[in-house]
mmCIF file as gemmi writes it, N, C-alpha and C atoms, coordinates in Angstrom:
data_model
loop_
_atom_site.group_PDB
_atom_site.id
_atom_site.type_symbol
_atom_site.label_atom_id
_atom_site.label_alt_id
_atom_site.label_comp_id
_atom_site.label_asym_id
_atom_site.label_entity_id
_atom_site.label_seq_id
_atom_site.pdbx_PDB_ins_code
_atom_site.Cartn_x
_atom_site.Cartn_y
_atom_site.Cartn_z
_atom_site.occupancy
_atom_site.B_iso_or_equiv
_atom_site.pdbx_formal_charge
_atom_site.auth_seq_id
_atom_site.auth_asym_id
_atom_site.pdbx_PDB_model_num
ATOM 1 N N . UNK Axp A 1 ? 21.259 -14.113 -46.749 1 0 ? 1 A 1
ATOM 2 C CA . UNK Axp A 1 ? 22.638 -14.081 -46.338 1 0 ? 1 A 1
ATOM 3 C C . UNK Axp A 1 ? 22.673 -13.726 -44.843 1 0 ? 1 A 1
ATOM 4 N N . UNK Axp A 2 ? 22.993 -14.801 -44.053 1 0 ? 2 A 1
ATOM 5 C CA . UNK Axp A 2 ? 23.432 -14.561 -43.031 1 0 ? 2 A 1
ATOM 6 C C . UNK Axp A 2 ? 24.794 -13.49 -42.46 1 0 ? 2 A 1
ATOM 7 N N . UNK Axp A 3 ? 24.257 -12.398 -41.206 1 0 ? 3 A 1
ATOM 8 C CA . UNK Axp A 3 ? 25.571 -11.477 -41.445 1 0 ? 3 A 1
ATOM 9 C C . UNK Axp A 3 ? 26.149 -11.98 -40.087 1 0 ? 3 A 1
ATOM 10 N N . UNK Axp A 4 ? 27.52 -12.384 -39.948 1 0 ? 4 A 1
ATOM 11 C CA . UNK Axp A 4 ? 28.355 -12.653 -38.842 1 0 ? 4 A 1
ATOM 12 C C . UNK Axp A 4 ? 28.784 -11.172 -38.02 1 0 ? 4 A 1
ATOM 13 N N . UNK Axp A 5 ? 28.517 -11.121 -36.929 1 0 ? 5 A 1
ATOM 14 C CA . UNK Axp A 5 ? 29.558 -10.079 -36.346 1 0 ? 5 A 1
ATOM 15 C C . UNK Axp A 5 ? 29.74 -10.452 -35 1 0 ? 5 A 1
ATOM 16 N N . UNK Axp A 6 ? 31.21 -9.767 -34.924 1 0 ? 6 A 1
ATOM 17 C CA . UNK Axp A 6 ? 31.926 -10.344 -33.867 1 0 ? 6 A 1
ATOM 18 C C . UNK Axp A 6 ? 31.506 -9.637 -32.627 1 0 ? 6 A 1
ATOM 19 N N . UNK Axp A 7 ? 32.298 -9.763 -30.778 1 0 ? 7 A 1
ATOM 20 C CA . UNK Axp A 7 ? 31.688 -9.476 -30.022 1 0 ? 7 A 1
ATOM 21 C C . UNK Axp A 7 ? 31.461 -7.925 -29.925 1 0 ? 7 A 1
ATOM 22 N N . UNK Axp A 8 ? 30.901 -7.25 -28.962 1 0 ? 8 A 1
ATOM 23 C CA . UNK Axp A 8 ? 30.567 -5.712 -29.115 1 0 ? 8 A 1
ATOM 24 C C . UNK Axp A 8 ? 32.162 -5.334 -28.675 1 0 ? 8 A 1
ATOM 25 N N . UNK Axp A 9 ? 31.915 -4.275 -29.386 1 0 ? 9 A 1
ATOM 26 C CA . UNK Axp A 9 ? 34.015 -3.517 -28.511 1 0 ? 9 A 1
ATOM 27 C C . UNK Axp A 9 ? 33.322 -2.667 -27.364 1 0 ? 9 A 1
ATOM 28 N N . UNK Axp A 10 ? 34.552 -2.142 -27.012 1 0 ? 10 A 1
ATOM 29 C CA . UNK Axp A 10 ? 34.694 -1.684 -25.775 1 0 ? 10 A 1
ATOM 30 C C . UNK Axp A 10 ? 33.495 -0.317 -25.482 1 0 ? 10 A 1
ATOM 31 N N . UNK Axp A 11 ? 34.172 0.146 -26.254 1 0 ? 11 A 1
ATOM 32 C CA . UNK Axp A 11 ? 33.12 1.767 -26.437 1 0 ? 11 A 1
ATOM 33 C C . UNK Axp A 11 ? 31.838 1.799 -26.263 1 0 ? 11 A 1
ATOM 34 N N . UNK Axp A 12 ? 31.115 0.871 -27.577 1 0 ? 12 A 1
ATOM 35 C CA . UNK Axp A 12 ? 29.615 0.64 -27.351 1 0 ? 12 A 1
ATOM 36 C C . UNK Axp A 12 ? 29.029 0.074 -26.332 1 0 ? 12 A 1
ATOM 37 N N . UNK Axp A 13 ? 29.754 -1.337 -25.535 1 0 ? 13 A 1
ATOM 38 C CA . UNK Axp A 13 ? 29.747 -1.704 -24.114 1 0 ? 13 A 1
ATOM 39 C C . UNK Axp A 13 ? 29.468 -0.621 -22.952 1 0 ? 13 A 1
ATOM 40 N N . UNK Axp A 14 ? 30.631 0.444 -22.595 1 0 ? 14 A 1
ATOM 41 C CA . UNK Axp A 14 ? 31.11 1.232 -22.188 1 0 ? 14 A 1
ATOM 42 C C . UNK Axp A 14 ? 29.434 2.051 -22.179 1 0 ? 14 A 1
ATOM 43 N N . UNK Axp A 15 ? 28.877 2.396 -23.444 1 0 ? 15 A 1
ATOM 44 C CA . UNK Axp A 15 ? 28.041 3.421 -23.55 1 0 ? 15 A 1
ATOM 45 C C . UNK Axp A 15 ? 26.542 2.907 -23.538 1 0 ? 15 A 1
ATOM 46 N N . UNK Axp A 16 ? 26.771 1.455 -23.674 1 0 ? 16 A 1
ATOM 47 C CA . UNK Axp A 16 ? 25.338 1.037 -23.038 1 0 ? 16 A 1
ATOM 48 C C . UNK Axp A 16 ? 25.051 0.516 -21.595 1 0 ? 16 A 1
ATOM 49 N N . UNK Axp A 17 ? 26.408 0.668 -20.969 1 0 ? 17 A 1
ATOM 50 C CA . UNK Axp A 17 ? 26.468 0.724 -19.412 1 0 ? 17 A 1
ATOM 51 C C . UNK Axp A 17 ? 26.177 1.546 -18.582 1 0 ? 17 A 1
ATOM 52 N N . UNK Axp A 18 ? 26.987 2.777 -19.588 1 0 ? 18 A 1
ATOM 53 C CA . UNK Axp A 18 ? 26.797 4.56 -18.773 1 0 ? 18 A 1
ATOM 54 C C . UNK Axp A 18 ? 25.214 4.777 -19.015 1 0 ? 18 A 1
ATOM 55 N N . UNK Axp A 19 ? 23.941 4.487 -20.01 1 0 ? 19 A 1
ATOM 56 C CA . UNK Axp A 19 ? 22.916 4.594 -20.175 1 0 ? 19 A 1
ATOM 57 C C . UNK Axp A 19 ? 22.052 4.163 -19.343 1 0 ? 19 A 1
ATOM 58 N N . UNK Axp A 20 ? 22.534 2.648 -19.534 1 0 ? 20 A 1
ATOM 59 C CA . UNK Axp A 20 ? 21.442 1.93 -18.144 1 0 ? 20 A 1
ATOM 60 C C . UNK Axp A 20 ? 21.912 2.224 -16.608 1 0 ? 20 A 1
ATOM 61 N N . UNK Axp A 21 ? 23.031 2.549 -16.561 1 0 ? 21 A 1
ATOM 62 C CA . UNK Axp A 21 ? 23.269 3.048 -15.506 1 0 ? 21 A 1
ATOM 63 C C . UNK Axp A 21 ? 22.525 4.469 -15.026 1 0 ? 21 A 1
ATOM 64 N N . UNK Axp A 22 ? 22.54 5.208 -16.435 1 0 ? 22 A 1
ATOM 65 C CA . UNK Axp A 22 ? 21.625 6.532 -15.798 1 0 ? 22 A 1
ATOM 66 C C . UNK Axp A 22 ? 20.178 6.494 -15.664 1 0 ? 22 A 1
ATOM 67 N N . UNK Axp A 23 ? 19.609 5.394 -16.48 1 0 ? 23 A 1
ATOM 68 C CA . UNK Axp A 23 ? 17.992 5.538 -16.4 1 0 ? 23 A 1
ATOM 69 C C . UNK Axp A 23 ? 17.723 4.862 -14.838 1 0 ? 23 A 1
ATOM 70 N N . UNK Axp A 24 ? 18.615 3.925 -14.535 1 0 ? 24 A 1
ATOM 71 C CA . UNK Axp A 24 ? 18.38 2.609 -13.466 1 0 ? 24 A 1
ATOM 72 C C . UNK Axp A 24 ? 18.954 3.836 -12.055 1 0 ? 24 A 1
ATOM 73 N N . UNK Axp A 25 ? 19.095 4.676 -12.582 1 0 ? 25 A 1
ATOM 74 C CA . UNK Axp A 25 ? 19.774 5.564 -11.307 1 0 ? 25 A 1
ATOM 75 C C . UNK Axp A 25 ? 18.501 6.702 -10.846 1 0 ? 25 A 1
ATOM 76 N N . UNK Axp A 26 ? 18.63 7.23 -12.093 1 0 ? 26 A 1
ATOM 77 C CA . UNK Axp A 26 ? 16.39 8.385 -12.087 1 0 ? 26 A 1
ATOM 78 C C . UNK Axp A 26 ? 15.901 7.282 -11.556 1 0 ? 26 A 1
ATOM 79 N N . UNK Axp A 27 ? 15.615 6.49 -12.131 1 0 ? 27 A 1
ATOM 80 C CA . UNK Axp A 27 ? 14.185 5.489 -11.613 1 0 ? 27 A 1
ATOM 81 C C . UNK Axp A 27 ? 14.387 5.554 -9.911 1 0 ? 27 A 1
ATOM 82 N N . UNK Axp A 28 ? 15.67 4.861 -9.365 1 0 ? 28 A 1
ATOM 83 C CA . UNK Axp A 28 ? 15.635 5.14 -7.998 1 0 ? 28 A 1
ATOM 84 C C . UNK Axp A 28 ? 15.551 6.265 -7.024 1 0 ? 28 A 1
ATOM 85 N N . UNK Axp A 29 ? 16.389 6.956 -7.863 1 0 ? 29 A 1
ATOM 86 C CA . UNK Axp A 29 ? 16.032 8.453 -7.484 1 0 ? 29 A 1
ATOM 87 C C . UNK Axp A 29 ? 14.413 8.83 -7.217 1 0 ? 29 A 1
ATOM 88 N N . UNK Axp A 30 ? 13.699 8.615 -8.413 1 0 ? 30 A 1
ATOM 89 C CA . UNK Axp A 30 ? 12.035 8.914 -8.413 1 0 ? 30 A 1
ATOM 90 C C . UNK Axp A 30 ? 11.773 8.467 -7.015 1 0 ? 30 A 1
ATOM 91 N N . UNK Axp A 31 ? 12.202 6.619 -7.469 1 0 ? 31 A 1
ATOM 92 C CA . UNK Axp A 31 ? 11.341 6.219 -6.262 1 0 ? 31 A 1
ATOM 93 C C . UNK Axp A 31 ? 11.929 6.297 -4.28 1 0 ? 31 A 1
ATOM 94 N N . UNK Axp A 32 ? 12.962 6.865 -4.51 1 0 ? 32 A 1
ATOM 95 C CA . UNK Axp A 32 ? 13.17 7.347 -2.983 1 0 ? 32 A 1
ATOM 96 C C . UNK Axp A 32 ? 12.916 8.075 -2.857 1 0 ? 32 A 1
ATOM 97 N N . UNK Axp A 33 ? 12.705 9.252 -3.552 1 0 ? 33 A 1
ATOM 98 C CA . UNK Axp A 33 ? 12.106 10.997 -3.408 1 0 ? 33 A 1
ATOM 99 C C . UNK Axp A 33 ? 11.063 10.6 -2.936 1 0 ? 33 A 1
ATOM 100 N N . UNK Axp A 34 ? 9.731 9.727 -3.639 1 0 ? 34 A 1
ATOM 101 C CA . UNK Axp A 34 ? 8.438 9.867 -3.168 1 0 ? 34 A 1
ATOM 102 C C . UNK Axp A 34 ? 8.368 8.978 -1.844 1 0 ? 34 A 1
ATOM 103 N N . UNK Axp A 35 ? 9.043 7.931 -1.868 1 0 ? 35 A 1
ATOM 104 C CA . UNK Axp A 35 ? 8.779 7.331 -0.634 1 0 ? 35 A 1
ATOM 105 C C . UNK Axp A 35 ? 9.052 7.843 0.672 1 0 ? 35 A 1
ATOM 106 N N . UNK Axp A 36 ? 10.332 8.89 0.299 1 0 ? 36 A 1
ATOM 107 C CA . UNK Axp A 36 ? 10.476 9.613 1.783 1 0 ? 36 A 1
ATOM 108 C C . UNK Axp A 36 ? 9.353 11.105 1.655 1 0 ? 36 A 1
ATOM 109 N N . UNK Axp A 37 ? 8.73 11.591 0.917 1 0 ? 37 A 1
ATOM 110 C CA . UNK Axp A 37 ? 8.484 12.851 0.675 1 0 ? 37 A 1
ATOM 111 C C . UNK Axp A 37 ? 6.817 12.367 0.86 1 0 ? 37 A 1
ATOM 112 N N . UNK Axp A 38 ? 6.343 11.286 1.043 1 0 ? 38 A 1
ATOM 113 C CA . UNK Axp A 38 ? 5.309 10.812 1.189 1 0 ? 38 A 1
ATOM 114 C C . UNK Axp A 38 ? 4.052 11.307 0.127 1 0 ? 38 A 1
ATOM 115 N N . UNK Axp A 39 ? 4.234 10.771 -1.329 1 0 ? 39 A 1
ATOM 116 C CA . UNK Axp A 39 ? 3.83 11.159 -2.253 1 0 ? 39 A 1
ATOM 117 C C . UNK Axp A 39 ? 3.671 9.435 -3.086 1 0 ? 39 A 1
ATOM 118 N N . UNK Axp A 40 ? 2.28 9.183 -2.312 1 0 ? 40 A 1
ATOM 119 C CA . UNK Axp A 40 ? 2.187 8.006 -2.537 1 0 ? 40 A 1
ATOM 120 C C . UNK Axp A 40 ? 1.521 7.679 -4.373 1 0 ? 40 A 1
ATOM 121 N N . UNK Axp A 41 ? 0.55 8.713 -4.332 1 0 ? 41 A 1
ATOM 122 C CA . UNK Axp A 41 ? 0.205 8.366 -6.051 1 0 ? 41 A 1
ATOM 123 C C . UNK Axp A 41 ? 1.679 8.157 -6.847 1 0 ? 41 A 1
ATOM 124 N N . UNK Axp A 42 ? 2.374 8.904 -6.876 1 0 ? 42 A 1
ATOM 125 C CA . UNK Axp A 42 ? 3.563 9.186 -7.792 1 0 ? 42 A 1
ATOM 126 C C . UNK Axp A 42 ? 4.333 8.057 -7.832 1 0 ? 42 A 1
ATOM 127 N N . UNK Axp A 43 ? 4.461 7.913 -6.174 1 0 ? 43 A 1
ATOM 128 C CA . UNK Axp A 43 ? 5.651 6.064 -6.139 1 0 ? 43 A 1
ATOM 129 C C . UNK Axp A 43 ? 4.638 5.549 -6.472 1 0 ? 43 A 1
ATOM 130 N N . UNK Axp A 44 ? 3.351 5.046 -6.743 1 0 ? 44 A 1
ATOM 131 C CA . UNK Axp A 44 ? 2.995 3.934 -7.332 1 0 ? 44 A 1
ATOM 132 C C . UNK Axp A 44 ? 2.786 3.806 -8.869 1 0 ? 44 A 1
ATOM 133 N N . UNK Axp A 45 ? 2.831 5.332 -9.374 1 0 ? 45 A 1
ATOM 134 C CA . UNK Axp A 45 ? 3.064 5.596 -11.02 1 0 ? 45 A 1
ATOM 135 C C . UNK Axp A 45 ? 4.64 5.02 -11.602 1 0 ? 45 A 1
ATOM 136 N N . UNK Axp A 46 ? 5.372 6.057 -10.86 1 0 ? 46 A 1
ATOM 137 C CA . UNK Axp A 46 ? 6.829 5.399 -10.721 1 0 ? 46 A 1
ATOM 138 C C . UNK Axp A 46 ? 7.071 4.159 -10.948 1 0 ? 46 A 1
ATOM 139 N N . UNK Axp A 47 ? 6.761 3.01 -9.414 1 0 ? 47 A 1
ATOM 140 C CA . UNK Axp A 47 ? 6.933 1.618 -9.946 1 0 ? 47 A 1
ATOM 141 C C . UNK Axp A 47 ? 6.489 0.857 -10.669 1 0 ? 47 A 1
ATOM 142 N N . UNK Axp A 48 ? 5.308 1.728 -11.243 1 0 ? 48 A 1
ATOM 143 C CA . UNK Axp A 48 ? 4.384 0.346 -11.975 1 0 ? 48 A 1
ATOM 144 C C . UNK Axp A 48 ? 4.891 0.895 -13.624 1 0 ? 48 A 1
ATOM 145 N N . UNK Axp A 49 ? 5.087 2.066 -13.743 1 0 ? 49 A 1
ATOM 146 C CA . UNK Axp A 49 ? 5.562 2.328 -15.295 1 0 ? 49 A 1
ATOM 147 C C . UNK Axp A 49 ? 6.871 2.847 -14.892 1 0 ? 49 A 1
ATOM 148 N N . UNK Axp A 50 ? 7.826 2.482 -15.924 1 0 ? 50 A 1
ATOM 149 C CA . UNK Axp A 50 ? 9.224 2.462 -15.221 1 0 ? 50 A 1
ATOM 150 C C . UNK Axp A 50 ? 9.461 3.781 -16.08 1 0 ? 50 A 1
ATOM 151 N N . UNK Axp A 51 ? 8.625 4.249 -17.558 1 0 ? 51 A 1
ATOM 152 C CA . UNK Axp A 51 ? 9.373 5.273 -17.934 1 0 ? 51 A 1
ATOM 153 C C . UNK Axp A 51 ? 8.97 6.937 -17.163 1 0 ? 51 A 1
ATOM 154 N N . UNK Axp A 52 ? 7.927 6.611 -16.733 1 0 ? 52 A 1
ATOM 155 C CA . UNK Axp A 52 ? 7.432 7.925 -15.557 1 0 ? 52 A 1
ATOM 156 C C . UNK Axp A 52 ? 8.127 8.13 -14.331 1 0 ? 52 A 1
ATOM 157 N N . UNK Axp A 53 ? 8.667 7.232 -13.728 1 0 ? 53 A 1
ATOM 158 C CA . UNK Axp A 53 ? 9.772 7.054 -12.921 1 0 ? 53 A 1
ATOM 159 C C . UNK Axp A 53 ? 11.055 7.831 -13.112 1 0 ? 53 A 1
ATOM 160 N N . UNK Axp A 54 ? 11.591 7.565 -14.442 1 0 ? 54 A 1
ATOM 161 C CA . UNK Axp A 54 ? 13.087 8.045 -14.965 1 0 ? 54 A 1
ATOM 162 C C . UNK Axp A 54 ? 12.755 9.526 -15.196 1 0 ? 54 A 1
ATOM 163 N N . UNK Axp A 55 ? 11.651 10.161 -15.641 1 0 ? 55 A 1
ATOM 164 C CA . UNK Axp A 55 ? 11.704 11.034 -16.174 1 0 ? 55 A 1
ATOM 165 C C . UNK Axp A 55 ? 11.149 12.264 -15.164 1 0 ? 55 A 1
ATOM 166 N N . UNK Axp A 56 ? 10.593 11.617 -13.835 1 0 ? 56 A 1
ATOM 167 C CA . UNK Axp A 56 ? 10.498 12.055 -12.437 1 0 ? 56 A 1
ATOM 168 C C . UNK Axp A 56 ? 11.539 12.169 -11.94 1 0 ? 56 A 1
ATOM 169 N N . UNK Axp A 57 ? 12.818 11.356 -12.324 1 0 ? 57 A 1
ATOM 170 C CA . UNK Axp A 57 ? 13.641 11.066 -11.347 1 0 ? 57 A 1
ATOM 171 C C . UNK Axp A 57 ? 15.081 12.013 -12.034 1 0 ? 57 A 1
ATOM 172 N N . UNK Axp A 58 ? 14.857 11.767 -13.237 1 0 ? 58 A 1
ATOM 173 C CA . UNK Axp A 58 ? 15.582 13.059 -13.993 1 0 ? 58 A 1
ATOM 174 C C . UNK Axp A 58 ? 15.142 14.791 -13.658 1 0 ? 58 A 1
ATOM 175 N N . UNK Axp A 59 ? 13.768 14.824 -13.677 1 0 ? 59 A 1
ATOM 176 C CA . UNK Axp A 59 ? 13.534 16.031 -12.806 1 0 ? 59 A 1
ATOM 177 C C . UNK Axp A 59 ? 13.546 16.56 -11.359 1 0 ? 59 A 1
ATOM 178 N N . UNK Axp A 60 ? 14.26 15.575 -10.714 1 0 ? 60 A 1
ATOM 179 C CA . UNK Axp A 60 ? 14.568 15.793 -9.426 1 0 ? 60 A 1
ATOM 180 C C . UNK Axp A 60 ? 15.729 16.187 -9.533 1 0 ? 60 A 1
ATOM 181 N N . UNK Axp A 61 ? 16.816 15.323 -10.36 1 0 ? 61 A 1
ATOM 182 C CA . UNK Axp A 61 ? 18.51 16.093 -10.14 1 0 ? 61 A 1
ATOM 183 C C . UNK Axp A 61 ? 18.208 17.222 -10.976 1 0 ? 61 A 1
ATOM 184 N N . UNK Axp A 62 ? 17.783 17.91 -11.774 1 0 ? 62 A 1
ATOM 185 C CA . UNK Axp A 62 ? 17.61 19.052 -12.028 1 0 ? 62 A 1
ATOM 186 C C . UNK Axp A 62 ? 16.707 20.143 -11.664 1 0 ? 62 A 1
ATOM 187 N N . UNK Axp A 63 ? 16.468 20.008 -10.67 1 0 ? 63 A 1
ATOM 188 C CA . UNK Axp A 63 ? 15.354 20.832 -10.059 1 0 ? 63 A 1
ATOM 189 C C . UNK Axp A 63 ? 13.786 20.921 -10.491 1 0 ? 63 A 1
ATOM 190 N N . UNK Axp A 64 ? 13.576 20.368 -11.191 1 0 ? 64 A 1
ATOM 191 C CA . UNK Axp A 64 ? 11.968 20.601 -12.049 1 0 ? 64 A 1
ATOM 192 C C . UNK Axp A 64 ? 10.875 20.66 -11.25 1 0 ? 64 A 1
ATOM 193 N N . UNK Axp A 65 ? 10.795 19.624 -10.17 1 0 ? 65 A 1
ATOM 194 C CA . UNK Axp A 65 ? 9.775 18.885 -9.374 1 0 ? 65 A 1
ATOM 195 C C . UNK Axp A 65 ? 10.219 18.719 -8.087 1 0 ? 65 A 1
């Protein structure tokens, strides 16, 4: 049985925007911290694996790193 469903509503839209918006925001974050802070291993961990990036880049707006 094929299941039909209609387009996404607003909300779930809404909340998979605010998401990729926050990971796609760490990631840049990561990678401008190291590029100006001259922390070349890290920007090249950063760009080449995108989830070491976000989670660098999440510990920068919170002070961690």
């Amino acid at each position: 049985m094929w299941r039909q469903s209609g387009p996404i509503d607003v909300k779930s839209l809404a909340t998979f925007l605010l998401v990729g918006l926050f990971i796609y925001s760490a990631w840049l974050t990561s990678i401008v911290f190291c590029s100006t802070n001259g922390q070349r291993p890290l920007l090249i961990a950063a760009a080449a694996f995108f989830p070491v990036g976000v989670v660098h880049g999440v510990g920068v707006w919170f002070g961690g790193w």
